[in-house]
matplotlib code that plots the C-alpha trace (Angstrom):
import matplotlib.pyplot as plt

x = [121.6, 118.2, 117.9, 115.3, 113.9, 114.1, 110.7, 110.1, 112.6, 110.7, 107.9, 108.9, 111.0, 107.2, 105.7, 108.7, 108.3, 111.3, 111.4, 110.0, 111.5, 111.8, 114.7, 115.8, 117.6, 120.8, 123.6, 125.4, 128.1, 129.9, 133.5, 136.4, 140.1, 141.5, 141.7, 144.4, 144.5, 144.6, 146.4, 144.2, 143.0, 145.5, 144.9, 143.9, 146.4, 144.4, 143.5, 146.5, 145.4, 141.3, 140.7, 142.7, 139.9, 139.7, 141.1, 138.8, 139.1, 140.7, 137.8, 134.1, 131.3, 129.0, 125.8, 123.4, 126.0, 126.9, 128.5, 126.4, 126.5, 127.5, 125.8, 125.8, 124.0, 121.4, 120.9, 120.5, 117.9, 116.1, 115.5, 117.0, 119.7, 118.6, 120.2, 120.2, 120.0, 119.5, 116.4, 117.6, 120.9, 121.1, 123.5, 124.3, 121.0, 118.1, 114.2, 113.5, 110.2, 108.8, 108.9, 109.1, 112.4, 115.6, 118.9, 122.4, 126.0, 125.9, 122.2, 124.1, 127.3, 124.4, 123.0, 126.6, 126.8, 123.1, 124.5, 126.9, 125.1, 121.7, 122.9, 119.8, 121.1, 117.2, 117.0, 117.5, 115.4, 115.9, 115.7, 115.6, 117.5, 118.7, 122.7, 122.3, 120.5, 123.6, 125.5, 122.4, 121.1, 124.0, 124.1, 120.5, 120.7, 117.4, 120.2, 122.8, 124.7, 124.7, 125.4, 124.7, 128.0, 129.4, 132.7, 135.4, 137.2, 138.4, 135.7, 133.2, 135.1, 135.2, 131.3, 131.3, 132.9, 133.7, 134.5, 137.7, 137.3, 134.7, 134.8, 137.0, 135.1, 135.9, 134.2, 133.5, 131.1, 127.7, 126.7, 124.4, 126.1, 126.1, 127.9, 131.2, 132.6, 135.1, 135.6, 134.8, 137.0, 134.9, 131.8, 132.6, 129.2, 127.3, 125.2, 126.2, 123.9, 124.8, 123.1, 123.1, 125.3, 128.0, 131.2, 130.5, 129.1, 132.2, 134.3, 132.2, 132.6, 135.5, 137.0, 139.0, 136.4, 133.7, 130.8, 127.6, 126.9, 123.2, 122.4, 119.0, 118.1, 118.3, 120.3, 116.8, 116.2, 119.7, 118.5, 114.9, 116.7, 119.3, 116.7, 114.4, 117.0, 117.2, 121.4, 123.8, 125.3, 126.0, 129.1, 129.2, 131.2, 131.7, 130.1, 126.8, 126.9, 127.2, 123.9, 122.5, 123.7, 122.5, 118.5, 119.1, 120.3, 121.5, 123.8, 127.4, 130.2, 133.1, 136.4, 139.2, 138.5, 139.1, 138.5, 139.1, 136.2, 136.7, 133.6, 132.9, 130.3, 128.5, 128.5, 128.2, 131.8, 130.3, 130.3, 134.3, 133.1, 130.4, 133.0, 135.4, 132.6, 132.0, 135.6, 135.5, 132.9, 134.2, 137.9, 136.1, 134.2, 137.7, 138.8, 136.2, 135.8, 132.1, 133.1, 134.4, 130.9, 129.2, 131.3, 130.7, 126.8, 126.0, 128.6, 130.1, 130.2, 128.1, 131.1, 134.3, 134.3, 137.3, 137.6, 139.3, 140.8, 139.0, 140.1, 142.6, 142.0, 144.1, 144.2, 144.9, 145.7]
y = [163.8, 165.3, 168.7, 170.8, 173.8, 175.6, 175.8, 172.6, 171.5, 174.1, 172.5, 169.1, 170.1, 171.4, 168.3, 166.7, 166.1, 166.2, 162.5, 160.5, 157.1, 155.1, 154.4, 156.0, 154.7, 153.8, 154.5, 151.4, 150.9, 147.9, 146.7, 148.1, 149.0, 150.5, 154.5, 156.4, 158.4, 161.7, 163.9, 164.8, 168.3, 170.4, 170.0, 173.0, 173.6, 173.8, 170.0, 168.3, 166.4, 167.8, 165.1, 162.3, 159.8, 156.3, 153.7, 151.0, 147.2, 144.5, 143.2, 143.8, 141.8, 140.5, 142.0, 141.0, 139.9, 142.6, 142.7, 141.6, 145.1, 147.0, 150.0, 148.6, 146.1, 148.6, 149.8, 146.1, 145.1, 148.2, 147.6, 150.6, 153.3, 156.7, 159.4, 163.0, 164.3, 167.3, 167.6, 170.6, 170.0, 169.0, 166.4, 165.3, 165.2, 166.5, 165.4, 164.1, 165.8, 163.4, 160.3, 162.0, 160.0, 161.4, 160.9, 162.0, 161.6, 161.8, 159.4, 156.9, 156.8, 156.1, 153.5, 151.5, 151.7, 150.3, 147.5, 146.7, 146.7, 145.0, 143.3, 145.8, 149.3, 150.7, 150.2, 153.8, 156.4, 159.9, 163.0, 166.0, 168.5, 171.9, 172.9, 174.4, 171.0, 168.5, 168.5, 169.2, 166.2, 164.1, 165.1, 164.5, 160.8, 161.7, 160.0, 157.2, 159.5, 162.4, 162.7, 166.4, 168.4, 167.9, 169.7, 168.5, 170.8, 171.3, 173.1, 170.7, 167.9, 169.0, 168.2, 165.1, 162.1, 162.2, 159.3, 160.3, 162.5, 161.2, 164.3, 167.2, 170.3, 174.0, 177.8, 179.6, 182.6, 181.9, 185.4, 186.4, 185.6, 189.3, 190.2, 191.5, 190.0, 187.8, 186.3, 186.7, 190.1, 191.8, 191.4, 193.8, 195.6, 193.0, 190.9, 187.2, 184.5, 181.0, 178.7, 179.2, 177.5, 176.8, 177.1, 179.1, 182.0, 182.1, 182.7, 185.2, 187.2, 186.8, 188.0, 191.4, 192.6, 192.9, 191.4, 191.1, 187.8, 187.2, 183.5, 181.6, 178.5, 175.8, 176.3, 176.4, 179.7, 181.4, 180.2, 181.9, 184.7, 185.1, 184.6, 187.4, 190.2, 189.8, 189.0, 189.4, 186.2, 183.0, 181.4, 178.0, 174.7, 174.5, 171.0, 172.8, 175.6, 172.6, 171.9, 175.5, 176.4, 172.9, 174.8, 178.7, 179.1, 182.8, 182.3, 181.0, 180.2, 182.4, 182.5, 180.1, 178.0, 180.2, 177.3, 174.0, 171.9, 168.4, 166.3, 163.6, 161.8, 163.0, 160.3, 160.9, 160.9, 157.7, 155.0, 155.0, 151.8, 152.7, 155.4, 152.8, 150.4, 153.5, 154.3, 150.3, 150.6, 154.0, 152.3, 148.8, 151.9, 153.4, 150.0, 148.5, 151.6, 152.1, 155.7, 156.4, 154.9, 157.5, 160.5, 159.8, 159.4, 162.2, 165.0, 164.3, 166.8, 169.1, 169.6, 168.2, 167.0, 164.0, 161.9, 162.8, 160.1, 159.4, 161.2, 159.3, 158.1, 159.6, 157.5, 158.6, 155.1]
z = [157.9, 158.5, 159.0, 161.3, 161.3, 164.4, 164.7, 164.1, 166.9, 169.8, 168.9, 169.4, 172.8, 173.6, 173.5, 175.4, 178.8, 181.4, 183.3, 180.5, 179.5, 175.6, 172.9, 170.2, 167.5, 167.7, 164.9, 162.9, 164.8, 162.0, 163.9, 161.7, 162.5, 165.9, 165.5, 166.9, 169.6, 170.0, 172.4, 175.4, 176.4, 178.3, 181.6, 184.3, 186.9, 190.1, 190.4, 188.5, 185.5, 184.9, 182.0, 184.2, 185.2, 186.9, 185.2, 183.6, 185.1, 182.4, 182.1, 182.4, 183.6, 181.2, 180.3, 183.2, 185.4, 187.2, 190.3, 193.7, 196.0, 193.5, 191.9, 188.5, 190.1, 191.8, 187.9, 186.1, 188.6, 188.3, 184.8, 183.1, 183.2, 184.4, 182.0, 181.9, 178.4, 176.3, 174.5, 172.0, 171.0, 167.4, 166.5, 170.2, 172.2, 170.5, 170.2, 166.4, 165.7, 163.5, 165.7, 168.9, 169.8, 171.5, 169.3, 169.0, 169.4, 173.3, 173.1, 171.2, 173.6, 176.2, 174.3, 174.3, 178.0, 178.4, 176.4, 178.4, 181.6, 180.2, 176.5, 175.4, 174.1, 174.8, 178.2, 179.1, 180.9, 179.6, 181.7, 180.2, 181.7, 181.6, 181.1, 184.7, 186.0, 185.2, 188.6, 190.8, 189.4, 189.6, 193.6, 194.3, 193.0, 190.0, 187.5, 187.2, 184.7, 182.3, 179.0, 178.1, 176.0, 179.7, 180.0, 182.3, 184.3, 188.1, 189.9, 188.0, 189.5, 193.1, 192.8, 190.1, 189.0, 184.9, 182.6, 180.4, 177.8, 174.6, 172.7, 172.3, 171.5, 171.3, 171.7, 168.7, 167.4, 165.1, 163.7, 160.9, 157.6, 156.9, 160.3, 159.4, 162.8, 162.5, 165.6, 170.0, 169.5, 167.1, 169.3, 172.0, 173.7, 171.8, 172.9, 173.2, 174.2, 175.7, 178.0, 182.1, 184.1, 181.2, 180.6, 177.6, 179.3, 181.5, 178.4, 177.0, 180.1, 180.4, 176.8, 176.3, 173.9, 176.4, 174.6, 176.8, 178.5, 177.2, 179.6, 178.6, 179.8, 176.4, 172.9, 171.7, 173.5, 172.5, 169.0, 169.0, 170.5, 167.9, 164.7, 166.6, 166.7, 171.0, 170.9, 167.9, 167.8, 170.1, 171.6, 172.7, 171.6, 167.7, 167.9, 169.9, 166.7, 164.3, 165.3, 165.6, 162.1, 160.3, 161.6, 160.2, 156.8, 157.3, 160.4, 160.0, 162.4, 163.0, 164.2, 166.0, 168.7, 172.1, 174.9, 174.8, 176.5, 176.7, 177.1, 179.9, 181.0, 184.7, 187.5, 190.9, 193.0, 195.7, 192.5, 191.4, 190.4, 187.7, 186.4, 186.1, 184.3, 181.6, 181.2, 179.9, 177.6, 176.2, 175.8, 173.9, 171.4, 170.5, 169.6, 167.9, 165.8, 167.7, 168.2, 164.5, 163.2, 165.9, 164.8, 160.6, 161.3, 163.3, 163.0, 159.5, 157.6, 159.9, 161.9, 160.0, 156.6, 157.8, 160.4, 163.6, 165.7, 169.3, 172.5, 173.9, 177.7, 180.3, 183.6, 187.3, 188.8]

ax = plt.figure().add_subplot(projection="3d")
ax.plot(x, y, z, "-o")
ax.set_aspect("equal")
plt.show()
């Protein structure tokens, strides 16, 4: 895996403009053995079952074929699947500086569904969007989807549709490698950056040691902040920090997993039928191994040196 600098990576999210289109590569994905499943996410008790999504049909319509009236069919004779992304998320959505292309575990799950509806994996626009922007987006009808660290959970899903659960992630603590913290409860009056509009900065201020919610707008930004001296360390998903830590050589990650954050794909709540469509296509990647050969390219050993097995789906119907 390549590794940026973080300078290198502002730079290139710079010269990125929200709203533009292209590919990026897209990961060998060669067919292998079925992976098991794992158990899913707790779920919160205000709406039931948060990670319980629509269930897939048995079968889905071929590439190109998709159904008259449908939305999916709005999307295939557009042309191309509106998508809103990250631009600065190493490992999951992030802009490669060198050949100014968006990749990444969450760019290549996209690319699977764009199969799927077109038989092309490229024919995606990206939209680059803020943490803050995801379910404003969704609502307005600017994209089809988004695939941006999205975590499921109840209020989210008052607002937005989510496929089931395609990665399991968790909150942790990336200090200075001479911080003597240890975890989210050593980091009380200090303060803790993570971007607006998450989940992450919910936890942080919420936790018994008080630390001081420090919200900017991009990773990138809680990144720049953290190397400067501005905050003493960020919180966010452990797969987020993966990233964060593979760019500064002098910050390490801390600490158990306090939060569990589940990740689904945004769609908006009028198209059951397009959630229903990506719950297919997410169900044929467990099986066919798609989502193993995802997981060993981009977050192997970055994030875990072995193998987990996939989320397992969790159906409400």
């Amino acid at each position: 895996m390549r590794r940026w600098t973080a300078g290198l990576l502002v730079l290139a999210v710079l010269a990125f403009l929200a709203g533009c289109g292209g590919a990026t590569r897209t990961a060998a994905v060669a067919p292998q053995a079925p992976v098991a499943q794992a158990t899913p996410s707790p779920a919160a008790a205000s709406c039931g079952n948060a990670v319980a999504s629509l269930r897939p049909p048995a079968a889905l319509p071929a590439p190109g074929q998709m159904p008259a009236g449908s939305y999916l069919r709005a999307i295939q004779d557009r042309g191309r699947l509106v998508a809103g992304v990250s631009q600065d998320t190493l490992l999951f959505g992030f802009l490669n500086p060198l050949d100014g292309q968006i990749e990444g575990f969450d760019i290549d799950v996209l690319h699977q569904i764009s199969q799927a509806i077109f038989g092309d994996p490229n024919k995606i626009e990206y939209r680059a969007i803020t943490t803050a922007d995801r379910i404003p987006k969704i609502l307005d009808g600017s994209v089809d989807i988004v695939g941006r660290t999205f975590t499921i959970n109840c209020d989210r899903r008052k607002q937005v549709d989510f496929s089931s659960v395609y990665f399991d992630a968790g909150q942790r603590v990336l200090v200075r490698k001479d911080s003597t913290a240890r975890g989210i409860q050593d980091l009380g009056g200090k303060k803790v950056c993570a971007t607006t509009g998450s989940t992450s900065i919910d936890h942080i201020a919420q936790a018994p040691s008080k630390p001081i919610p420090y919200p900017l707008a991009d990773f990138t930004d809680c990144l720049v902040a953290f190397q400067n001296g501005e905050v003493d360390a960020i919180s966010t998903d452990d797969a987020i920090l993966a990233g964060l830590a593979a760019q500064d050589p002098y910050a390490k990650i801390v600490g158990d997993r306090f939060s569990d954050e589940p990740y689904g794909l945004g769609i908006a709540l009028d198209h059951p039928e397009f959630t229903r469509f990506v719950n297919g296509v997410l169900d044929q990647m467990r099986a066919n191994n798609t989502w193993a050969n995802l997981y060993r390219t981009w977050l192997v050993p970055s994030l875990s040196s072995t193998m987990p097995p996939p989320p397992a789906p969790v159906y409400r119907d």
